[in-house]
N, C-alpha and C positions, 0 to 999 in steps of 0.2 A: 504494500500500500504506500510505503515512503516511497519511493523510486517512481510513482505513478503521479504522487499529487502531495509531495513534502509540506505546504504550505497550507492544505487543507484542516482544518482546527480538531474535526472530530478524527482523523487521523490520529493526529498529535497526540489527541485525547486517551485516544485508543493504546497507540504507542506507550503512552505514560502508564496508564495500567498495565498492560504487560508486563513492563519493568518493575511496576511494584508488587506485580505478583513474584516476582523474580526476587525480590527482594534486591532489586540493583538501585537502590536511591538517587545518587546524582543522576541516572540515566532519568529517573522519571523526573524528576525536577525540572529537570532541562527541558522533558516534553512537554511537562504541564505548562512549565510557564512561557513556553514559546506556544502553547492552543492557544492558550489563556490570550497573550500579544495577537494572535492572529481572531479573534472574536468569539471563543468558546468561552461560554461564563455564566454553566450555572452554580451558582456558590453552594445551594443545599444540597445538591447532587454530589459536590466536592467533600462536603461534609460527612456523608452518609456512606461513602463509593467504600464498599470493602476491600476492591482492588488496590486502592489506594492506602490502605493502614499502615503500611510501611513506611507512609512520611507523615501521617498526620500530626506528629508532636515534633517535626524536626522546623526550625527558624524557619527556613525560603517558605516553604510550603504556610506556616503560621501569618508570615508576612505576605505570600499572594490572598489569601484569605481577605487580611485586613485588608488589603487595597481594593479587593472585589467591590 
């Protein structure tokens, strides 16, 4: 899906879970918050995504939150 449409937000989005199921942290940081920069933004979904539990307590991830 990267290689098809990088720029696409729910890709991104996609991608970042992945990696937190992976438990690979910077990898999802970096995807969230370039969805996030490209117009993916739903905050309660962020909240809630179990795929994502692997960064919910960590700073970037805390701080993309606040700025949602």
């Amino acid at each position: 899906a990267m290689a098809v449409d990088p720029e696409d937000p729910m890709v991104l989005y996609n991608v970042a879970c992945a990696y937190g199921i992976l438990g690979k942290v910077p990898e999802c940081l970096d995807a969230l918050e370039q969805a996030v920069s490209k117009g993916w933004g739903d905050k309660a979904w962020l909240e809630h995504d179990s795929d994502l539990e692997a960064i919910h307590d960590e700073p970037r991830f805390l701080a993309l939150m606040q700025a949602m």
